[in-house]
GUFI-468817 format. One record per residue: x negated, y, z of N, C-alpha, C, O in turn. Coordinates in nm, 2 decimals. Example, Ala and Ser with C-alpha at 12.3 -4.5 7.8 and 13.67 -1.06 7.14 Angstrom:
// residues 2
nu,nv,nw,cau,cav,caw,cu,cv,cw,ou,ov,ow
-1.32,-0.57,0.78,-1.23,-0.45,0.78,-1.32,-0.33,0.78,-1.42,-0.33,0.85
-1.28,-0.22,0.71,-1.37,-0.11,0.71,-1.29,0.00,0.79,-1.34,0.11,0.80
//
This chain:
// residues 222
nu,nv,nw,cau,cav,caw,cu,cv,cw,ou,ov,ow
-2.35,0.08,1.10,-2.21,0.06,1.08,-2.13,0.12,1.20,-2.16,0.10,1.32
-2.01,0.19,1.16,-1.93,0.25,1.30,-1.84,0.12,1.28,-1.78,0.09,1.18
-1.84,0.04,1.42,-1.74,-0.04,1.40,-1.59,0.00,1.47,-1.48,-0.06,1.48
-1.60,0.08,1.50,-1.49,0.14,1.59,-1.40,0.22,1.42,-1.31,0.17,1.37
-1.44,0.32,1.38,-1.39,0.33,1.20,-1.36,0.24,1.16,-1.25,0.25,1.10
-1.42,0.10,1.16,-1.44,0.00,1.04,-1.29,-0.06,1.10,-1.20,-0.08,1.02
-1.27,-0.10,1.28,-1.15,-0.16,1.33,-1.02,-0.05,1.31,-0.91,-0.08,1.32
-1.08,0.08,1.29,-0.93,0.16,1.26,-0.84,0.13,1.12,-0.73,0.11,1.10
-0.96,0.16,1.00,-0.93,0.07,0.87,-0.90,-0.03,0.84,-0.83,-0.04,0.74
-0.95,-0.14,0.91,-0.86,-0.30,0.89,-0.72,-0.29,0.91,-0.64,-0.33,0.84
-0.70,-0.19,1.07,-0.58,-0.20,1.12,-0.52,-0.10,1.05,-0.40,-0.11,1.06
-0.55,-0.02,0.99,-0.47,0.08,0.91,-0.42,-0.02,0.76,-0.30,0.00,0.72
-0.49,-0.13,0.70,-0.50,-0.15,0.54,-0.37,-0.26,0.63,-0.26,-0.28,0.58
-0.42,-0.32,0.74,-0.26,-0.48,0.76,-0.16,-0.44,0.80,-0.05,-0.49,0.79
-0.21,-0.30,0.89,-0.05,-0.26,0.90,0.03,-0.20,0.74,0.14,-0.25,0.70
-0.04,-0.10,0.68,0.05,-0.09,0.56,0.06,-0.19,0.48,0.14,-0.16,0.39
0.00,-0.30,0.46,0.04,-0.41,0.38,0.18,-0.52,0.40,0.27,-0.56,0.33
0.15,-0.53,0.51,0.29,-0.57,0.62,0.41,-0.45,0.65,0.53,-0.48,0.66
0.37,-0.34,0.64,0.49,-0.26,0.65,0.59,-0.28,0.50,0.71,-0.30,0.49
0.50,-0.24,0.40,0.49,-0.23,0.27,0.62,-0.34,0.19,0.72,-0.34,0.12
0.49,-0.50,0.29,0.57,-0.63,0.10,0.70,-0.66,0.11,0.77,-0.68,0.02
0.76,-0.65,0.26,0.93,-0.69,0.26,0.97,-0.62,0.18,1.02,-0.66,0.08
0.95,-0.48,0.21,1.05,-0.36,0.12,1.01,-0.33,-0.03,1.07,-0.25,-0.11
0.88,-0.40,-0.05,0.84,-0.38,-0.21,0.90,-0.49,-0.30,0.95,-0.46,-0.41
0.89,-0.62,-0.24,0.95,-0.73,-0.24,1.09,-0.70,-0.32,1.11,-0.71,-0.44
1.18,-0.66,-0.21,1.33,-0.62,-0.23,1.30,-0.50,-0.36,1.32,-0.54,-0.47
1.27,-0.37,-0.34,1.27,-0.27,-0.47,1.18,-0.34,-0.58,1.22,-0.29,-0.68
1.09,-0.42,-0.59,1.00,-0.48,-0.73,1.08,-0.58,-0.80,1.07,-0.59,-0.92
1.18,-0.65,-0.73,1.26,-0.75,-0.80,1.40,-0.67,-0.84,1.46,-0.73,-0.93
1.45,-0.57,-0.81,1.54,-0.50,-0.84,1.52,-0.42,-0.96,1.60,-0.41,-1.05
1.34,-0.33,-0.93,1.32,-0.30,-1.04,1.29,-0.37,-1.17,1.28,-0.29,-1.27
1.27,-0.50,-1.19,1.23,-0.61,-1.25,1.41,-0.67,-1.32,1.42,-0.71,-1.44
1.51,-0.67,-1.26,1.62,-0.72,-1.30,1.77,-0.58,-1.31,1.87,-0.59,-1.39
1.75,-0.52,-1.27,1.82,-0.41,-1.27,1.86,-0.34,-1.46,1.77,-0.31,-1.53
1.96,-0.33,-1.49,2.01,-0.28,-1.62,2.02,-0.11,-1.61,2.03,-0.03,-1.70
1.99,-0.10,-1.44,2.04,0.09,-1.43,1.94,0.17,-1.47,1.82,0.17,-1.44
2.04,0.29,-1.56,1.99,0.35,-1.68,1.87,0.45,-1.60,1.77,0.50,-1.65
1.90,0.45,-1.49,1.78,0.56,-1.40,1.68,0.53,-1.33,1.61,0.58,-1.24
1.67,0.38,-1.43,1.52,0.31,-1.33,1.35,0.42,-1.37,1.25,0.45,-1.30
1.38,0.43,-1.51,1.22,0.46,-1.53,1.21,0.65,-1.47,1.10,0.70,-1.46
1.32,0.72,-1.43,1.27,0.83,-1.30,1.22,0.79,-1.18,1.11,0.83,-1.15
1.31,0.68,-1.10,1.27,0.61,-1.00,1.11,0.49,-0.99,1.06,0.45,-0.89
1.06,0.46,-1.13,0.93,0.45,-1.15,0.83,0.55,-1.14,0.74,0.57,-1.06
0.87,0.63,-1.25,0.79,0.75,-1.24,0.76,0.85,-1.08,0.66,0.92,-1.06
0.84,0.82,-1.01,0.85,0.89,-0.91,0.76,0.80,-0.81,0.71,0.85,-0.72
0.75,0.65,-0.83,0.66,0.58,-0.77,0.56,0.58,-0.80,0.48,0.56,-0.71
0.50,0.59,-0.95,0.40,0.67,-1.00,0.34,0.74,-0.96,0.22,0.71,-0.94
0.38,0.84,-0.93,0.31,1.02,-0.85,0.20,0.98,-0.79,0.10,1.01,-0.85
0.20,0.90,-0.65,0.11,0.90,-0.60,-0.08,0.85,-0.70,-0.20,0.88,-0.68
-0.03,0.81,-0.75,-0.12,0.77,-0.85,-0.20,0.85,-0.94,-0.31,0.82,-0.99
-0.12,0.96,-0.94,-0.15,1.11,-1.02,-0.17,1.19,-1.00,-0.21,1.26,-1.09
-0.13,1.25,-0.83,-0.18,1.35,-0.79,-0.29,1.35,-0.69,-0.33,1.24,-0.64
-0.32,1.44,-0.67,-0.46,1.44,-0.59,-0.46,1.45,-0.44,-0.44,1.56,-0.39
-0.48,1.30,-0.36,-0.48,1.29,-0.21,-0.43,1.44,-0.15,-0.33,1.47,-0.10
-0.53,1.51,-0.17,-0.49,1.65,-0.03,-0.35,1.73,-0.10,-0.30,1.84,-0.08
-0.33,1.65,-0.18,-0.21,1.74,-0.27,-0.09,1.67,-0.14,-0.02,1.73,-0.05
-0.10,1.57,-0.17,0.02,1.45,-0.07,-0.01,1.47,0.08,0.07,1.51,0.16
-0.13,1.44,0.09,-0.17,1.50,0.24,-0.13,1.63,0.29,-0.13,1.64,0.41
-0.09,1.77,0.21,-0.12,1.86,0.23,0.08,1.88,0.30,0.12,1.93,0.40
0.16,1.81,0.16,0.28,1.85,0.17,0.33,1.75,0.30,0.44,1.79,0.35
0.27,1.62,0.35,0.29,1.55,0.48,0.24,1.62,0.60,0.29,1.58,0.71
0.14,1.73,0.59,0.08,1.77,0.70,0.25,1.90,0.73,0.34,1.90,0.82
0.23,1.97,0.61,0.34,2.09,0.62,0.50,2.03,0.66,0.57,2.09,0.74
0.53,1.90,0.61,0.65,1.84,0.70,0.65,1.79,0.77,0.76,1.74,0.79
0.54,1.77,0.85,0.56,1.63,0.96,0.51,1.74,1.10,0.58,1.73,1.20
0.43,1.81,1.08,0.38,1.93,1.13,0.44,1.98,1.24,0.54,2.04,1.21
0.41,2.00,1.42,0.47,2.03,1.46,0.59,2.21,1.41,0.71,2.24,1.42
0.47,2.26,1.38,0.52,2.38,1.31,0.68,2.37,1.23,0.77,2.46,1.23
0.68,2.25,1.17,0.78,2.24,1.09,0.91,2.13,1.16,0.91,2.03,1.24
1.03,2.20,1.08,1.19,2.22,1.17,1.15,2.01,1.20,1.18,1.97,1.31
1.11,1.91,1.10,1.12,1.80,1.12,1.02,1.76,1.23,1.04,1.69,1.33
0.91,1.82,1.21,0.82,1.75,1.31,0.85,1.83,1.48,0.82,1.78,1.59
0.90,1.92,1.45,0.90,2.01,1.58,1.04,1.93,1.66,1.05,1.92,1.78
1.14,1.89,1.58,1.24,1.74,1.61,1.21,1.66,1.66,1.25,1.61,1.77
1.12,1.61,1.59,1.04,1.46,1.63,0.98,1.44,1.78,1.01,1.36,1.86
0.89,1.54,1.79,0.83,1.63,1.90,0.92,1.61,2.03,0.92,1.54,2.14
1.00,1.70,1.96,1.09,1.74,2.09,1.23,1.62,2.14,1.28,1.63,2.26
1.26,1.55,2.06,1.40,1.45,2.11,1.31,1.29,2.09,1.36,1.20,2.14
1.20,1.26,2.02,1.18,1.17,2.04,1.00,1.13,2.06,0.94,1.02,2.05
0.95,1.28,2.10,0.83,1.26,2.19,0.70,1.21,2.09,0.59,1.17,2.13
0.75,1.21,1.95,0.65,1.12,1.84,0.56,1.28,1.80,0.60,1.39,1.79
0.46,1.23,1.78,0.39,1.35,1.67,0.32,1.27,1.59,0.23,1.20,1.62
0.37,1.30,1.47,0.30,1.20,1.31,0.17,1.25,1.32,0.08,1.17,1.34
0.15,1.37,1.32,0.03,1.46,1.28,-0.08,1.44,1.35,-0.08,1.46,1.47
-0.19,1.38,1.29,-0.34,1.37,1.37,-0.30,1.26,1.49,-0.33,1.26,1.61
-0.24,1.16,1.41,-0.21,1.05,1.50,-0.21,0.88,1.44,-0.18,0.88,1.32
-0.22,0.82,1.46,-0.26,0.68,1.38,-0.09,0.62,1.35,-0.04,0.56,1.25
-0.03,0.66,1.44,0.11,0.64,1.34,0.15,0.75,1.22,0.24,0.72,1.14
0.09,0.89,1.22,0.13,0.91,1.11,0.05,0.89,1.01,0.10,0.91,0.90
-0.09,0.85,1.03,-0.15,0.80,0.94,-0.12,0.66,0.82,-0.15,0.64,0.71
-0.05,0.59,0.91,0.05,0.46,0.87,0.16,0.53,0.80,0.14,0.51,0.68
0.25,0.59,0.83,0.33,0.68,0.72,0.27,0.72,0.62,0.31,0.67,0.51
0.18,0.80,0.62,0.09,0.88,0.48,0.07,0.76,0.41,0.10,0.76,0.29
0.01,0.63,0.48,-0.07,0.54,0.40,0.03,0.45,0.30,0.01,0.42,0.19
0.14,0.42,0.39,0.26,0.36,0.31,0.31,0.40,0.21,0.36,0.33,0.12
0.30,0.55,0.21,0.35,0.61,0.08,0.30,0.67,0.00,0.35,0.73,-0.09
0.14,0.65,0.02,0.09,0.67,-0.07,0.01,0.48,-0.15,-0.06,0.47,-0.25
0.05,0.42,-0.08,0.03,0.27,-0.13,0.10,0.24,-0.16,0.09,0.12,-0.18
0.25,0.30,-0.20,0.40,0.24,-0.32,0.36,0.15,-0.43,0.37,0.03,-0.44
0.33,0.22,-0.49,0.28,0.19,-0.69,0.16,0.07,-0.63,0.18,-0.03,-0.70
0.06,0.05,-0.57,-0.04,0.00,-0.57,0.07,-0.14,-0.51,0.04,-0.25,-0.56
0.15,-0.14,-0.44,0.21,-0.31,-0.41,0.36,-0.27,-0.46,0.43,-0.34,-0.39
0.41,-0.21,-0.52,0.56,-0.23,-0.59,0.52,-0.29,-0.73,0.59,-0.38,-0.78
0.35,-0.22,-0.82,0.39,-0.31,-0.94,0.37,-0.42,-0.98,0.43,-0.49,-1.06
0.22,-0.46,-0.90,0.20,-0.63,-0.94,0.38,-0.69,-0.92,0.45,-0.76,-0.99
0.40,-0.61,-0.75,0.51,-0.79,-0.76,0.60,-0.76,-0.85,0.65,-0.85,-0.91
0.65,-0.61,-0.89,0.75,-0.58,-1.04,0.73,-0.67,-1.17,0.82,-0.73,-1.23
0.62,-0.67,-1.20,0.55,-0.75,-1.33,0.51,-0.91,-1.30,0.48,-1.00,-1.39
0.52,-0.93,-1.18,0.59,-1.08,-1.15,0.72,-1.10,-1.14,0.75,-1.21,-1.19
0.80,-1.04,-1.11,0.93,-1.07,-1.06,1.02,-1.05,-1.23,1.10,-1.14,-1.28
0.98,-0.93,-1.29,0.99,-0.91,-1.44,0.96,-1.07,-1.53,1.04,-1.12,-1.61
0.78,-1.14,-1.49,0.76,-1.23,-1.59,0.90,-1.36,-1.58,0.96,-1.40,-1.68
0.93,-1.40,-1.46,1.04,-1.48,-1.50,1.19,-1.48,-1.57,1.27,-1.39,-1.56
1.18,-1.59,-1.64,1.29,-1.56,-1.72,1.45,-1.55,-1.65,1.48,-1.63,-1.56
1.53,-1.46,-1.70,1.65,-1.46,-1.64,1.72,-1.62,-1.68,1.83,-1.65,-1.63
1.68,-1.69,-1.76,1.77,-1.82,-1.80,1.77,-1.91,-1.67,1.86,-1.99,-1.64
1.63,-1.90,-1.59,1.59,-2.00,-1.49,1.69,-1.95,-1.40,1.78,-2.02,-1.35
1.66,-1.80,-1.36,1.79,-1.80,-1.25,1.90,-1.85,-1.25,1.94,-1.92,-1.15
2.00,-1.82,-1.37,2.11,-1.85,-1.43,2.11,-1.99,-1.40,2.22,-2.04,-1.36
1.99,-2.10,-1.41,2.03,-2.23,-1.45,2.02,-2.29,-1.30,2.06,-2.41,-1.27
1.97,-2.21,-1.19,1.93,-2.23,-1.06,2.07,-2.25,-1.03,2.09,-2.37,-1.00
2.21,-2.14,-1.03,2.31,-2.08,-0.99,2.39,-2.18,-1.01,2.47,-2.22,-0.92
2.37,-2.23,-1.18,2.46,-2.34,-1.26,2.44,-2.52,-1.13,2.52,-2.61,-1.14
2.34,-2.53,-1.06,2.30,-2.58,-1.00,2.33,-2.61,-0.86,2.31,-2.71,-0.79
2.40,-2.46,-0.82,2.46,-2.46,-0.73,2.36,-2.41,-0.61,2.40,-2.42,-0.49
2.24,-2.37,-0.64,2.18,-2.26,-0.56,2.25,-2.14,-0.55,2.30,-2.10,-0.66
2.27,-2.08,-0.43,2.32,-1.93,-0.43,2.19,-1.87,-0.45,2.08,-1.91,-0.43
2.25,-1.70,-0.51,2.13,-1.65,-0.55,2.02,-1.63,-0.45,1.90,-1.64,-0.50
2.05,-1.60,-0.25,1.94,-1.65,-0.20,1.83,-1.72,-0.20,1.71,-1.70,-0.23
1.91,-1.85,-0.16,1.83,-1.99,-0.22,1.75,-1.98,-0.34,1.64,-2.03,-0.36
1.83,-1.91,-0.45,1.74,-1.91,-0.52,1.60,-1.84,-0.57,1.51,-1.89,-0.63
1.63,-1.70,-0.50,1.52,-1.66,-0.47,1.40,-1.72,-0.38,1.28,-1.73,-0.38
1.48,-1.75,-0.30,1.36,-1.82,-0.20,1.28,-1.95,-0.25,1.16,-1.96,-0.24
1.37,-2.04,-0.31,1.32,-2.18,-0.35,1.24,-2.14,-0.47,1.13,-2.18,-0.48
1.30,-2.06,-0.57,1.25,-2.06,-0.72,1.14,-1.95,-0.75,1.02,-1.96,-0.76
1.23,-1.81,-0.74,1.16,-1.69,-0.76,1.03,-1.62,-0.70,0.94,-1.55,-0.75
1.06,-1.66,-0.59,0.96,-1.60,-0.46,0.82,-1.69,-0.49,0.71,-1.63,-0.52
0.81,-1.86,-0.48,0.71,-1.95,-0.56,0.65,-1.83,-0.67,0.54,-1.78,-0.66
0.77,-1.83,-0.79,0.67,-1.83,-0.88,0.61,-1.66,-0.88,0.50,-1.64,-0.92
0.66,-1.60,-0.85,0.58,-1.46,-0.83,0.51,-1.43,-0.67,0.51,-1.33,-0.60
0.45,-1.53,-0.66,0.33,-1.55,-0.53,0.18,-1.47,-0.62,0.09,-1.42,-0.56
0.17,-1.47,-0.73,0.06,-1.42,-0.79,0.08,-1.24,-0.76,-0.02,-1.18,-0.72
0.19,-1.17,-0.78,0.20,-1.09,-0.78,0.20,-1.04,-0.65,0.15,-0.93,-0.63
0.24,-1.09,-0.56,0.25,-1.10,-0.40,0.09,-1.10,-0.38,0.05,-1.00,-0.33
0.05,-1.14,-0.38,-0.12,-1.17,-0.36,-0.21,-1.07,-0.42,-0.31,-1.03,-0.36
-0.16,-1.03,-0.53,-0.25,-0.93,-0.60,-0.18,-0.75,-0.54,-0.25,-0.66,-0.51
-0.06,-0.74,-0.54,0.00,-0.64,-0.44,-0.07,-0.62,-0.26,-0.07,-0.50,-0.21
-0.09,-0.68,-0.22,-0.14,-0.68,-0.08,-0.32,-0.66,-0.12,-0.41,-0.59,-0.07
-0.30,-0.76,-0.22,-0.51,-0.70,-0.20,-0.52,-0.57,-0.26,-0.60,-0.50,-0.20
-0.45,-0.52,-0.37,-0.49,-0.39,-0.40,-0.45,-0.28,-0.26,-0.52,-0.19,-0.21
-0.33,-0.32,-0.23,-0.26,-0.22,-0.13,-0.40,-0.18,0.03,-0.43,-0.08,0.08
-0.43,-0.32,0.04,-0.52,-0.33,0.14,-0.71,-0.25,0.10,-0.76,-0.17,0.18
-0.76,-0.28,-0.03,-0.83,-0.25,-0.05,-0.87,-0.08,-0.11,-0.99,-0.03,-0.12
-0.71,0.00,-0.15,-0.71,0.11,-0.16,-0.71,0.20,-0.02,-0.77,0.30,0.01
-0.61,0.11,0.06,-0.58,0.20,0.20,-0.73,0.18,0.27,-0.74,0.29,0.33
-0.82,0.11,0.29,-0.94,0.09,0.32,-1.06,0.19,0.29,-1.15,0.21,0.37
-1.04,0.26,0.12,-1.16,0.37,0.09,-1.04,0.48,0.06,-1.05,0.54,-0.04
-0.94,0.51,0.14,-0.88,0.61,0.14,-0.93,0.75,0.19,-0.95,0.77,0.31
-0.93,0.85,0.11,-1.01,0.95,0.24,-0.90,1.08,0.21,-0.83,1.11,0.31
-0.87,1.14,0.11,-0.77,1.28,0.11,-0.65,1.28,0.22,-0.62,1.34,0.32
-0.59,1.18,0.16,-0.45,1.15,0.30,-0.53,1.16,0.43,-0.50,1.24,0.52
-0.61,1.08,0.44,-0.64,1.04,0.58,-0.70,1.15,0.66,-0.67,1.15,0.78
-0.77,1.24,0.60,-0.81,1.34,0.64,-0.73,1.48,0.68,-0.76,1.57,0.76
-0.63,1.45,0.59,-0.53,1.61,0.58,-0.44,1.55,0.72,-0.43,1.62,0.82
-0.38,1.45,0.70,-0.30,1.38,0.79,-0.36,1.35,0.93,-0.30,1.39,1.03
-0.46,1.27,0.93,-0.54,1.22,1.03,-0.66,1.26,1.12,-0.70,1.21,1.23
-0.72,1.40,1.01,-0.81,1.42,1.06,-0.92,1.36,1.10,-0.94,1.26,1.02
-1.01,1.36,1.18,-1.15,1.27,1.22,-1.12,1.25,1.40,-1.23,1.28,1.46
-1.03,1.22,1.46,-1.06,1.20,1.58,-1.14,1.03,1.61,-1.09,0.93,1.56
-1.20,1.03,1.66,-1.27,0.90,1.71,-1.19,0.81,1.76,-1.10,0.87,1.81
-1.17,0.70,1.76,-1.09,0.58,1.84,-0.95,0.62,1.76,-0.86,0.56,1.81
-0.93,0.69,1.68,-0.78,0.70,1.62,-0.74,0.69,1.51,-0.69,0.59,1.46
-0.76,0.83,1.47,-0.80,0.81,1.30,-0.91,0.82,1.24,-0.91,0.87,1.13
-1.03,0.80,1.29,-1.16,0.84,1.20,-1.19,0.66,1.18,-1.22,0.56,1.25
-1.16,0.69,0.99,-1.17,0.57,0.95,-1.32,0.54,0.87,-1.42,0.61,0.87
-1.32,0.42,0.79,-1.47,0.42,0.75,-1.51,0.55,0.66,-1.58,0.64,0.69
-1.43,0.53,0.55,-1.38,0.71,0.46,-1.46,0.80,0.53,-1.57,0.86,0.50
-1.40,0.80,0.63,-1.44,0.96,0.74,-1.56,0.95,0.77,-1.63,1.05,0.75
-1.61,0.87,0.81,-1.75,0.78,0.87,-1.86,0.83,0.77,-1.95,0.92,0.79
-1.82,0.73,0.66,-1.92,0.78,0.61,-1.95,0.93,0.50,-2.05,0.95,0.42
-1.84,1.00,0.53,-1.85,1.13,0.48,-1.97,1.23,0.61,-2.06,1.31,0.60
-1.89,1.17,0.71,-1.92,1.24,0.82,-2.11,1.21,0.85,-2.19,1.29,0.91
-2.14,1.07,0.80,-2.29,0.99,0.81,-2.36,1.10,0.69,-2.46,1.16,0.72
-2.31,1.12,0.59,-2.36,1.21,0.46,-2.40,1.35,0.52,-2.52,1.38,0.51
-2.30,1.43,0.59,-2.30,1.55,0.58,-2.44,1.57,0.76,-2.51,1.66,0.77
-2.43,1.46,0.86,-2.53,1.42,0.90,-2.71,1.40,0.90,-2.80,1.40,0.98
-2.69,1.39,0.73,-2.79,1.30,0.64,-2.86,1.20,0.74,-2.97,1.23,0.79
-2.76,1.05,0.74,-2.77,0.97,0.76,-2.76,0.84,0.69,-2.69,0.74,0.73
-2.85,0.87,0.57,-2.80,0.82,0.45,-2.82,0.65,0.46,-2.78,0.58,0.37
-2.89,0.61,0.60,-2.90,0.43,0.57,-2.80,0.41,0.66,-2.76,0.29,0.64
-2.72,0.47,0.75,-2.59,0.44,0.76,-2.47,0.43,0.67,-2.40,0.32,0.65
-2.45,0.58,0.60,-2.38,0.62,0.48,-2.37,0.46,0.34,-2.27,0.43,0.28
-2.52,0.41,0.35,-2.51,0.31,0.24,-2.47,0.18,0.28,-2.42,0.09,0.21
-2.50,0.18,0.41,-2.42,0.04,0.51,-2.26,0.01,0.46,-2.23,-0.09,0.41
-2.18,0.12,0.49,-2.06,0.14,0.51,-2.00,0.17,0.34,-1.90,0.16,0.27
-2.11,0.20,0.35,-2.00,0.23,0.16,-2.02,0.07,0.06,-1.97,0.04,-0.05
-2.11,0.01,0.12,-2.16,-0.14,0.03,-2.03,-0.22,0.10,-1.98,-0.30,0.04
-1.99,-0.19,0.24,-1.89,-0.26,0.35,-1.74,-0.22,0.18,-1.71,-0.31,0.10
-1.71,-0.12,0.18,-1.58,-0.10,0.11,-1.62,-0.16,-0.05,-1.54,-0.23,-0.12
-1.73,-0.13,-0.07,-1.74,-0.19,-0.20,-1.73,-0.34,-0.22,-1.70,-0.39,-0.33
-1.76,-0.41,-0.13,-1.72,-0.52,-0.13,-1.64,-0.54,-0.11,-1.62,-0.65,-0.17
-1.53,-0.49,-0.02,-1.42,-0.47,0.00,-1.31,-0.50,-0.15,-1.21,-0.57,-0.18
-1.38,-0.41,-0.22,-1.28,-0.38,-0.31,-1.33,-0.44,-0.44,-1.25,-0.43,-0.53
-1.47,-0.51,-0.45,-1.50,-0.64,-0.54,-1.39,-0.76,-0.47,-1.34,-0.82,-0.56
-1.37,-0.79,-0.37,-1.32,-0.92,-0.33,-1.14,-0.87,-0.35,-1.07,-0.96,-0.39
-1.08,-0.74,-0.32,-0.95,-0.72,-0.42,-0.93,-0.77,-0.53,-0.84,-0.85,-0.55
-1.04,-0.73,-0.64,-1.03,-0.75,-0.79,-1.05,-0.91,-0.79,-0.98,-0.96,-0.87
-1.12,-0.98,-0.73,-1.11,-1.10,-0.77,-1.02,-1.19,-0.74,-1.00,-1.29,-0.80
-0.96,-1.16,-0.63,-0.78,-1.18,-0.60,-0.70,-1.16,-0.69,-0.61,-1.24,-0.72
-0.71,-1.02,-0.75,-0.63,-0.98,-0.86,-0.64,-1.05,-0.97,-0.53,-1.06,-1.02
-0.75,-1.11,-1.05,-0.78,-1.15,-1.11,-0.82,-1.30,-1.12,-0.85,-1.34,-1.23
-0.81,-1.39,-1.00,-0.77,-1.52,-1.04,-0.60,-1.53,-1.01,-0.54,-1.63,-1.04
-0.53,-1.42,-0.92,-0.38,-1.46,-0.94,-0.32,-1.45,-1.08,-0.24,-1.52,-1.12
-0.39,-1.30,-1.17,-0.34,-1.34,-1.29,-0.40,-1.45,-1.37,-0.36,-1.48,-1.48
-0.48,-1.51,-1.32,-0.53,-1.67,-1.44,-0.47,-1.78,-1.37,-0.50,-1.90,-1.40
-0.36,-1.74,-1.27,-0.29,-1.86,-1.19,-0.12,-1.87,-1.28,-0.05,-1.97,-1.30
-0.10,-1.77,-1.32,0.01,-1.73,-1.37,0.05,-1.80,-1.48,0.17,-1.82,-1.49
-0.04,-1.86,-1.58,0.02,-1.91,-1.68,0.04,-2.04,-1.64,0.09,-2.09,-1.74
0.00,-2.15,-1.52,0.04,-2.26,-1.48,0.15,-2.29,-1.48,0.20,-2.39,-1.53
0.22,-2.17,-1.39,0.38,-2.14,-1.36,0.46,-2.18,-1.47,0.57,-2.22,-1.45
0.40,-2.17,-1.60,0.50,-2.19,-1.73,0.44,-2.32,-1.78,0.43,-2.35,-1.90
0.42,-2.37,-1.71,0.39,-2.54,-1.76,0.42,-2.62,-1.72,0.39,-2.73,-1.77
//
């Protein structure tokens, strides 16, 4: 096991999960209650990541963030950052390409409640704050829960982004992904099976999060 990969991927999957649920939070319930006629482009477009192929997204983050390029060569020069082949731009890549993986559980929670309950919150004299906080937020805790484990367990066996963006440097960005590509092409194959049983478990224990928050869900209506 490289545990030095394995510590860059935990800290890669909590940081974009924490970067991620406030602002998915805020766009999943908007997308969930919203009447505006240009929502399903603005889905679709959170979609994408889902559809195109890692080094595709990786490829067009490497070419903008890129010293080479007018933004990254900005960044560089007035505020000293370089995204590229660095664990903060690896956290950028990973955020945007983990959108869709924590915007739709909490969308299709924030969606399941009925608009009557809010309404009758309001009639009650909750402001809509309050009401989200006391009422809404409770009952779409399933979606919240299943949003972060997917988000965490995708960013964890990530390898196209992380590579195009991140590259393989040691102690930085060489995450498990990289590890054990890099254990493969080594032929270090009882390593290679260490680390790949590590993510697969990983991402058995996602699904079963996902999967007793949706058998938590119909309580909520009782």
């Amino acid at each position: 096991m490289d545990w030095q990969a394995a510590r860059i991927s935990l800290a890669l999957a909590v940081s974009t999960a924490l970067l991620l649920l406030p602002f998915s939070v805020w766009l999943a319930r908007w997308l969930a209650t919203t009447a505006w006629r240009g929502r399903p482009v603005l889905e679709a477009l959170l979609m994408l990541p889902l559809l195109l192929p890692p080094t595709v997204i990786g490829f067009y983050l490497l070419t903008t963030l890129g010293q080479g390029s007018p933004l990254g060569a900005w960044l560089a020069r007035s505020l000293g950052l370089r995204l590229v082949f660095s664990f903060e731009g690896l956290l950028l890549a990973s955020v945007l390409v983990n959108l869709p993986f924590m915007v739709q559980p909490v969308q299709r929670a924030f969606a399941a409640i009925p608009n009557s309950l809010r309404e009758a919150a309001w009639v009650c004299g909750l402001s809509p704050w309050r009401a989200f906080w006391k009422i809404e937020l409770p009952l779409a805790w399933p979606g919240l829960l299943a949003g972060v484990a997917l988000t965490m367990a995708h960013t964890l066996g990530e390898f196209g982004v992380v590579l195009m963006v991140g590259g393989s440097i040691e102690g930085e960005t060489k995450t498990l992904s990289i590890a054990i590509y890099d254990r493969v092409q080594a032929f270090d194959m009882g390593s290679a099976h260490i680390m790949a049983l590590a993510l697969v478990g990983a991402s058995l224990a996602a699904l079963a999060l996902v999967l007793g928050a949706d058998k938590a869900k119909p309580l909520q209506d009782r």
